[in-house]
N, C-alpha and C positions, 0 to 999 in steps of 0.2 A: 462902291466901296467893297473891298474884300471882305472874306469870314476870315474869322481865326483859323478857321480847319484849313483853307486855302491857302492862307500864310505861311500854316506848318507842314502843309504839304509841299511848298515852293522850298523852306528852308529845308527840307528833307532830302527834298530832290540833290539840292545844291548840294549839301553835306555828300551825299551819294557820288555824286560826281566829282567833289574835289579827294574823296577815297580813292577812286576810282584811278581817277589823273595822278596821284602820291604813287599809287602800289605799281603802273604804268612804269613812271619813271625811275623808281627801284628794280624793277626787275629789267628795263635797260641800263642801270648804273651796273648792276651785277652782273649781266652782258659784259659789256665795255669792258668789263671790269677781270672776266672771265679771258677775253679775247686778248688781254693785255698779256695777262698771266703765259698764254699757250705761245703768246709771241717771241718774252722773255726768253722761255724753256725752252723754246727753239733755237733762238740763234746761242744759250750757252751750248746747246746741246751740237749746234755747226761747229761752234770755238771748238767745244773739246776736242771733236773729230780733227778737226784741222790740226789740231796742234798736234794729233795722234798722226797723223799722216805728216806732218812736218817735222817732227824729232825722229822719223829714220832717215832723213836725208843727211842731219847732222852727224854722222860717224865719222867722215873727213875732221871736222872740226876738234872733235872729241878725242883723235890721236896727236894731234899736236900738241909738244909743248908749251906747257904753262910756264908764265917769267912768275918769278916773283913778286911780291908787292911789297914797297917799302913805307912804311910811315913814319915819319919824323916829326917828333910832336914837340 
């Protein structure tokens, strides 16, 4: 049969460990979570570009006339 001191050295341990395994898996949530972020800011930061590189080919577009627009309500 166990001691008490044994018991509370087992629950000790455990506690230890399931700390151990929490702070693990928070500091890969904040990863993932980081990598998510860099990935985002990336492709807005392709969009912008592209759209920066795509609105000087529209100058054809931009001298043509505009019709009008009618609403009839």
């Amino acid at each position: 049969m166990p001691s008490d001191k044994r018991e509370r050295q087992r629950a000790n341990r455990a506690s230890k460990q399931a700390e151990q395994s929490k702070a693990i898996r928070r500091q890969q949530l904040i990863k993932r979570a980081r990598q998510l972020a860099l990935l985002v800011a990336a492709m807005l930061l392709f969009a912008v570009v592209l759209s920066f590189i795509n609105s000087d080919d529209t100058s054809e577009t931009e001298s043509a006339p505009s019709h009008p627009v009618v609403v009839v309500a």
